[in-house]
N, C-alpha and C positions, 0 to 999 in steps of 0.2 A: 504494500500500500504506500502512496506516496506520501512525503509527507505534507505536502498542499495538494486537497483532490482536484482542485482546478488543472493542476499540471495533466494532460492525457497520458494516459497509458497504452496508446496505440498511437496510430497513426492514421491521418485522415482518408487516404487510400483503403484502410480495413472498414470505413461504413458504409452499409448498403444503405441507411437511413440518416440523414443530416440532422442537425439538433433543430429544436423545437422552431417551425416555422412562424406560426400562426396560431392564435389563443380566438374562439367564436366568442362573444359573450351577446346573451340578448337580454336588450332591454325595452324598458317603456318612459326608460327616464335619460331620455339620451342628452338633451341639453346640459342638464346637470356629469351627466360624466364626460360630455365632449370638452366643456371647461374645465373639468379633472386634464385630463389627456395632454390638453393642447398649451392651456397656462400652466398646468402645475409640471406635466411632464414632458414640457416641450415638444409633445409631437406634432406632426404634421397630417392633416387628412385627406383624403381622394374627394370628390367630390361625392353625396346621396347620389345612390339609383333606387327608382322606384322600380320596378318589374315591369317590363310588358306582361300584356295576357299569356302571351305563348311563351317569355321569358319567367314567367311566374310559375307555373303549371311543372316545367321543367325541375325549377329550382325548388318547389314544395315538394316534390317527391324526392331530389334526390338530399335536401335537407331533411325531411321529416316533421315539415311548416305543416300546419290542418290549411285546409283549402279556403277556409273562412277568416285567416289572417292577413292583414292590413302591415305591411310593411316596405322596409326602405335597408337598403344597407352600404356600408364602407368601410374603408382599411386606414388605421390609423399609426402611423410608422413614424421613427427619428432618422433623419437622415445622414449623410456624411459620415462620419467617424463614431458619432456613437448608435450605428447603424446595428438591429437588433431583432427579436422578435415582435411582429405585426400582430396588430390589434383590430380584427374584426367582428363591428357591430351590426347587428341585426336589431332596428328599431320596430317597436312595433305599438298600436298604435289601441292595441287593447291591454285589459289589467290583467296582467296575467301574475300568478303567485312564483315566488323566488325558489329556487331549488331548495336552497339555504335558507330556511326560515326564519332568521334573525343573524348580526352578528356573533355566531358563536362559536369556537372553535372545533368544536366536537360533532358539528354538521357535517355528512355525506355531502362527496361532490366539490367540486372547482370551487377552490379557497381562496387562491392569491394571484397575482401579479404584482413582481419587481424589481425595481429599476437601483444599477450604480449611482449615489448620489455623493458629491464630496464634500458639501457640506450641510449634514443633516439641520441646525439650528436652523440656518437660515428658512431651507424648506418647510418647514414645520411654520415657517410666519407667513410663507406664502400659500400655503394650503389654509393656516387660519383665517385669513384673510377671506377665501371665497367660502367661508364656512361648513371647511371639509376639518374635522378635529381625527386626532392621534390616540391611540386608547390609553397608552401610557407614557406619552412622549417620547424621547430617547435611550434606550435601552443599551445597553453596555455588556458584552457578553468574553467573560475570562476562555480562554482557551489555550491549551497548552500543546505544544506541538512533541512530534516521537525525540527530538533531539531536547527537551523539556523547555526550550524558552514559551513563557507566557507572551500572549499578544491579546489583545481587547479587539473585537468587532464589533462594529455598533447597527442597530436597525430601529428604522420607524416604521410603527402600523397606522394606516388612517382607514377608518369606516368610509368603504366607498359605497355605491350605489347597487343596488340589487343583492345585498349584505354580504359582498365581495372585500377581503381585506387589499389593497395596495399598499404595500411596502417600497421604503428605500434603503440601503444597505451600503456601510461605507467599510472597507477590511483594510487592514494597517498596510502601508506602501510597500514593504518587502513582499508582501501575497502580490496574485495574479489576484484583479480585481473579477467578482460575477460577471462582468460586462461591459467592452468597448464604452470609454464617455467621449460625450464632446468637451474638450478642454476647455473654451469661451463659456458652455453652459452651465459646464460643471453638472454634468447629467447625462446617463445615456439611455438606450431604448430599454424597453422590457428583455429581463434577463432569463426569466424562467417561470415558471408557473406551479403551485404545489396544489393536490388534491388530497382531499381525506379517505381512505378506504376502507374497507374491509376486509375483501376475499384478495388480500394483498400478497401472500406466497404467488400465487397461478398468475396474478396483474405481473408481477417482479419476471417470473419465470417467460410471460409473452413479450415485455420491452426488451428482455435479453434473447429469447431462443426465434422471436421472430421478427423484432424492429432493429435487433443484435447490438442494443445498447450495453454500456459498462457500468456496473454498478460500481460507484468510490465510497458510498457510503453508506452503511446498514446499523444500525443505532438502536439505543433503549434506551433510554431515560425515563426519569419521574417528573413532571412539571413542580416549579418554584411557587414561589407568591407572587410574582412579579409577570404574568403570561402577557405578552400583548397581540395574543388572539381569542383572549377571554375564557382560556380556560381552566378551572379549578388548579389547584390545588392537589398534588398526590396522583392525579391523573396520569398513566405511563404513556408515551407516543414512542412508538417503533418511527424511525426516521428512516429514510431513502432520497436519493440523491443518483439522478440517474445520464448518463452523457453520451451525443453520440462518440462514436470512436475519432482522436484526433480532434477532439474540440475540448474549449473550456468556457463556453458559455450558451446560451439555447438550451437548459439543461428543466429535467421535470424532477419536482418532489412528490415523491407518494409519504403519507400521515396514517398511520391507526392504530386510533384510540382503543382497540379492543371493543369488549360489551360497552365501554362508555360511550361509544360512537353513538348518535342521535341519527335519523334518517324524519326524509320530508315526505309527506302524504301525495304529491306532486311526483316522487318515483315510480307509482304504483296505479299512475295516471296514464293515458295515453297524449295529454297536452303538451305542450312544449314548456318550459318554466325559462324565468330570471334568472342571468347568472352566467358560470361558463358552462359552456355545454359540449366543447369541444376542443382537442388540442391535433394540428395540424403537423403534417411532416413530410419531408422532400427525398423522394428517391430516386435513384439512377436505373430501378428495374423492378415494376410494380408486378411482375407477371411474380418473379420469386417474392416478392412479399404475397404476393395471395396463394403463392403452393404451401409458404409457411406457415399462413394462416387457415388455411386448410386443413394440414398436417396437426395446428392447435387445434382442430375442434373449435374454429373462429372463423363464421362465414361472413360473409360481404353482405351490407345490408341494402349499401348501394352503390353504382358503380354507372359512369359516365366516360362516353367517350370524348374526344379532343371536341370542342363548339368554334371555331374560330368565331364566329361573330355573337354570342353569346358571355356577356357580360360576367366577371368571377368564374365562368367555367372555360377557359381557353386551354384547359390541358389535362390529358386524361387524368382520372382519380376516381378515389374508392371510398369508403366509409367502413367502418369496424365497429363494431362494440366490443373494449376489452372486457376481458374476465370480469372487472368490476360494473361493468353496464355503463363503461361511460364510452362516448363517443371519439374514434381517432379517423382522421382524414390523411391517406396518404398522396400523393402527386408526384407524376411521373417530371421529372425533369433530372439535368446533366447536374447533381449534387458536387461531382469532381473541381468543378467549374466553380463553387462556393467558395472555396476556404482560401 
């Protein structure tokens, strides 16, 4: 094990799957997080598409939208140097209930998104500012590395919208930071995205035996007093930390709580829910991810071919539901060509 997991332990020629492209989240409160996004985390946005009829019809099915949904969608990126994973939102225009039924840590389902920040104080008075608060401000976390020097990483959680935590995260300069910043903003794109799970052995064993990710880190702990994702006390979280090969950022965390894990009534629905709903990822050869995902006992739920003139669909791709019942989007494109 290394001793910063950021450093890869391969090389980027061994992935057939690049790190974390694209995070879906949908909401109904898109004003409210496009001011998130754009003033607090300097991105940048595509312009709204609204669907044609016949661009709509398409994209409900191969999303999994009910046909009686009223929406809009766009990709909300940092560009230049602290260039990152993309943020696509699916606004919609009815009340629909969050997956995550409050902020609470112990919620099933798409947790976080966050971003390299390098100076956390300041953020936190720009985020106060549009009346986005932090759960417990700045947080300061000891950690010791195999050769024993201590080093302090620090992170901020703020309540986002659709009871989504957004994080920023600043790691001492001798570390490789989570994620490319821009130097002038002092901030760079979204770094990675954490989900809560359950049936997390068989999820762990599909990112590795079929998306051929590297696990760096496999963890137990017991939660402090100090949580800033709200959750108890005494609470143990199995931690995961997962990368493509050859990378040190675009990286996912899987979370569980054990029996403490909470689950939304909104799972057991056939509706769409607030929230993320999906994590996206770029390959060089979708045919072997789906013999592998065959081979799991994990079918295709939906699968498009190349659209040139269709809007968000211009290259073929698949859809999954991992082990956990959450949603992963794969796309064909030249991954080599990334890094």
């Amino acid at each position: 094990m290394s001793e910063d997991i950021f450093v890869p332990l391969s090389k980027p020629q061994d992935a057939i799957v690049g790190p974390l492209d694209t995070i879906t989240w949908l909401t109904n409160n898109s004003q409210d997080l496009e001011d998130i996004l754009i003033n607090g985390y300097q991105m940048t946005r595509n312009s709204w598409i609204e669907p044609k009829k016949d661009e709509k019809k398409i994209l409900n099915n191969y999303l999994g939208l009910g046909s009686n949904l009223t929406w809009r969608m766009t990709n909300f990126y940092m560009e230049g140097e602290g260039a990152n994973i993309k943020i696509r939102v699916i606004d919609v225009d009815q009340k629909l209930p969050c997956i995550r039924s409050s902020h609470d840590g112990l919620y099933h389902g798409g947790a976080t998104i966050s971003s390299p920040i390098g100076n956390l104080s300041n953020h936190e008075k720009i985020m106060s500012q549009m009346d986005v608060k932090s759960t417990i401000g700045i947080k300061n976390m000891e950690f010791s590395s195999p050769s024993g020097d201590v080093y302090i990483s620090s992170e901020i959680v703020y309540e986002g919208p659709d009871n989504i935590f957004m994080l920023g995260v600043t790691r001492p300069s001798i570390f490789i930071p989570i994620g490319p910043m821009d130097r002038e903003k002092g901030i760079g794109g979204t770094a990675y995205s954490a989900r809560c799970t359950t049936n997390t052995d068989v999820t762990l064993n599909f990112f590795k035996e079929v998306l051929g990710y590297e696990i760096r880190r496999d963890v137990e702990f017991e939660i402090d007093d100090n949580s800033a994702i709200n959750i108890p006390q005494g609470i143990k979280e199995r931690f995961i930390q997962g990368f493509s090969p050859g990378s040190s950022t675009g990286y996912i965390v899987l979370m569980d709580h054990g029996d403490d894990t909470k689950t939304s009534l909104i799972e057991n629905s056939q509706l769409p829910g607030r929230g993320i709903i999906m994590w996206s990822f770029k390959t060089s050869n979708l045919d072997l991810i789906i013999e592998r995902a065959n081979n799991f006992n994990i079918k295709v739920i939906s699968d498009v071919e190349e659209i040139p003139n269709l809007r968000f669909l211009d290259k073929r791709r698949i859809i999954l539901k991992d082990p956990d019942g959450f949603q992963i989007e794969i796309i064909e494109d030249n991954i080599k060509e990334k890094y």
